[in-house]
C-alpha positions as CSV (number, residue, x, y, z in Angstrom):
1,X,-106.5,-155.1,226.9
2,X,-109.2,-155.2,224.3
3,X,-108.0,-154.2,221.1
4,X,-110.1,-154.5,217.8
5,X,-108.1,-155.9,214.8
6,X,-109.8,-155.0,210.8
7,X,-108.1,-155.3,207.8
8,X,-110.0,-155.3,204.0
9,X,-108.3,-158.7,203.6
10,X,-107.3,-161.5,205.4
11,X,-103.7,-162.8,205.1
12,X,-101.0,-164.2,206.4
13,X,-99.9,-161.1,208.0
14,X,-103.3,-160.8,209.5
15,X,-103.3,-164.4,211.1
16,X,-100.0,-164.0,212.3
17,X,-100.8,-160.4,214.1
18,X,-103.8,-161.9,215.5
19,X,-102.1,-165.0,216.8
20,X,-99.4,-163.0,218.7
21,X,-102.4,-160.6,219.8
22,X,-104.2,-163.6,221.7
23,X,-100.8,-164.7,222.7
24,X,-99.7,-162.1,224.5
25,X,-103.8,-162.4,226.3
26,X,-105.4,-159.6,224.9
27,X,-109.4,-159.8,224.0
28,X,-109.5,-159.3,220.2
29,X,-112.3,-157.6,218.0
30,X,-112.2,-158.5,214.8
31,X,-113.4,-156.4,211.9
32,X,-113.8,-157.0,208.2
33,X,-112.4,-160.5,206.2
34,X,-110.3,-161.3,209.3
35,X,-113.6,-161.7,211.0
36,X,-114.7,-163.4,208.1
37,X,-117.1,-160.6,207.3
38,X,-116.9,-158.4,204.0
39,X,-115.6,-155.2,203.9
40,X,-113.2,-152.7,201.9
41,X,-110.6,-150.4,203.8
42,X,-113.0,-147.4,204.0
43,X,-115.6,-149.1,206.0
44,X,-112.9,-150.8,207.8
45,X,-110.8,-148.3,208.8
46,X,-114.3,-146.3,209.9
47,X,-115.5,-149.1,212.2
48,X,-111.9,-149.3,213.8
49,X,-111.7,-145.9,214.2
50,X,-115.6,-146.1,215.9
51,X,-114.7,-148.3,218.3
52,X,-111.5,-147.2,219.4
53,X,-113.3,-143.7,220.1
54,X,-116.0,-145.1,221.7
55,X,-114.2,-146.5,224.0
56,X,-115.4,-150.0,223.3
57,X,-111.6,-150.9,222.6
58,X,-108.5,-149.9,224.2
59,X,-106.3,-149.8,220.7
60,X,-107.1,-150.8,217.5
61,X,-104.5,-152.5,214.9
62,X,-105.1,-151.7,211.2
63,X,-104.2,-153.0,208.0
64,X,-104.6,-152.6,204.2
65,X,-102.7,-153.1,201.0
66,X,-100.4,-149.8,201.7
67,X,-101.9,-149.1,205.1
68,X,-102.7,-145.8,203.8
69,X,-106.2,-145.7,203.1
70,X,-107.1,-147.1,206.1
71,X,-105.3,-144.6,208.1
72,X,-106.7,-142.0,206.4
73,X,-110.5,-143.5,207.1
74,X,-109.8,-144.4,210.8
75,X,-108.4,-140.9,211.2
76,X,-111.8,-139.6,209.8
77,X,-113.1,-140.9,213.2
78,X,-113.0,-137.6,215.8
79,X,-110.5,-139.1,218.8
80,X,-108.9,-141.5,216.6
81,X,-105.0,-141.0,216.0
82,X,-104.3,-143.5,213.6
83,X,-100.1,-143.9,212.4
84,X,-99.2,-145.8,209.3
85,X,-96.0,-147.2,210.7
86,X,-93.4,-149.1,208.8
87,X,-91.0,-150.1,211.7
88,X,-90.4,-150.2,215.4
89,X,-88.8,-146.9,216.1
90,X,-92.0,-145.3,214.0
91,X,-94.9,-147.0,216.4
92,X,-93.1,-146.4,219.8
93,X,-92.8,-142.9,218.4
94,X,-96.2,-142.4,217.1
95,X,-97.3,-143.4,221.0
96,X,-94.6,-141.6,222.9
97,X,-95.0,-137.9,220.4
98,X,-98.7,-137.9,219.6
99,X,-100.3,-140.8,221.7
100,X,-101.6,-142.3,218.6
101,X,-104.4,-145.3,219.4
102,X,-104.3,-147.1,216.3
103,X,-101.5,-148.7,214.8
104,X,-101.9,-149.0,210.8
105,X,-99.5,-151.2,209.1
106,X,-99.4,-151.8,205.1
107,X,-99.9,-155.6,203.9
108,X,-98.0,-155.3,201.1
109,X,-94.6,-154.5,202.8
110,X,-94.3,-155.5,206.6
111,X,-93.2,-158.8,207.5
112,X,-94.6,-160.9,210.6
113,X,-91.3,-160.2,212.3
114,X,-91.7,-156.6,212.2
115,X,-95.2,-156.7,212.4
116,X,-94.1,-158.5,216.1
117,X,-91.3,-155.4,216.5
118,X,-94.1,-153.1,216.0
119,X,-96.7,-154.6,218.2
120,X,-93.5,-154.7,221.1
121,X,-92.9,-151.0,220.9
122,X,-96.8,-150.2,220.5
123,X,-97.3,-151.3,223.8
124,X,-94.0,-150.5,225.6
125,X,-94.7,-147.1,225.1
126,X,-96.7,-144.8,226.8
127,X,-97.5,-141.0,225.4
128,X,-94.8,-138.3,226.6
129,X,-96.2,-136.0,229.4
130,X,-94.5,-132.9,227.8
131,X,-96.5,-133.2,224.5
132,X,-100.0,-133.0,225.5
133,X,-100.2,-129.2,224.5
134,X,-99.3,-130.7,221.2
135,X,-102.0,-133.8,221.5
136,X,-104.5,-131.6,222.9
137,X,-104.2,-129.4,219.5
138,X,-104.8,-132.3,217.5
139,X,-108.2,-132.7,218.7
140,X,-108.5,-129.0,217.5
């Protein structure tokens, strides 16, 4: 799967989500300091969201300080379902309820463990065939 990675800093969140990424074989995009490129949460969030909707990734993983303003800028993106998710139970339901396609987590609070939890769920889960009235809306 490719998935593009961007966060407005690097850290030792961000190295440790990237190293199970490639672990687990998936083609990684990287976007903003964890590319080693500049770039605040805004324009990262954008350029995630841009490529996810483009089709040019398959998923995107997203991270800044609270995970909030880079949801809020990926979600900008038309396509893009962004979900600022805190734990395993929130990502597997952000898929499974509104087939969210970017997974936002805050640097400031998540661990590398549940970063790991999140990531297993994220991909476990695939979108619920009786909500897509309700994901259909949200391109509305």
């Amino acid at each position: 799967m490719r998935i593009v990675l961007g966060s407005d800093e690097r850290s030792a969140l961000t190295d440790a989500v990237v190293a199970d990424l490639e672990g687990r074989g998936h083609d990684l995009v990287l976007v903003g300091p964890p590319a080693r490129e500049p770039g605040e949460w805004a324009e990262v969030g954008r350029r995630v969201g841009e490529l996810v909707a483009s089709g040019a990734a398959d998923t995107g993983v997203l991270f800044c300080w609270t995970g909030t303003g880079a949801s809020i800028a990926a979600n900008k993106v038309r396509g893009v379902r962004a979900a600022l998710c805190t734990d395993a139970a929130t990502a597997g339901g952000a898929r499974r309820w509104n087939d969210a396609n970017v997974l936002v987590m805050g640097l400031r609070l998540t661990s590398a463990e549940v970063a790991r939890e999140m990531l297993d769920a994220w991909f476990a889960t695939e979108p619920d065939p009786g909500e897509a009235v309700n994901i259909a809306r949200l391109e509305q």
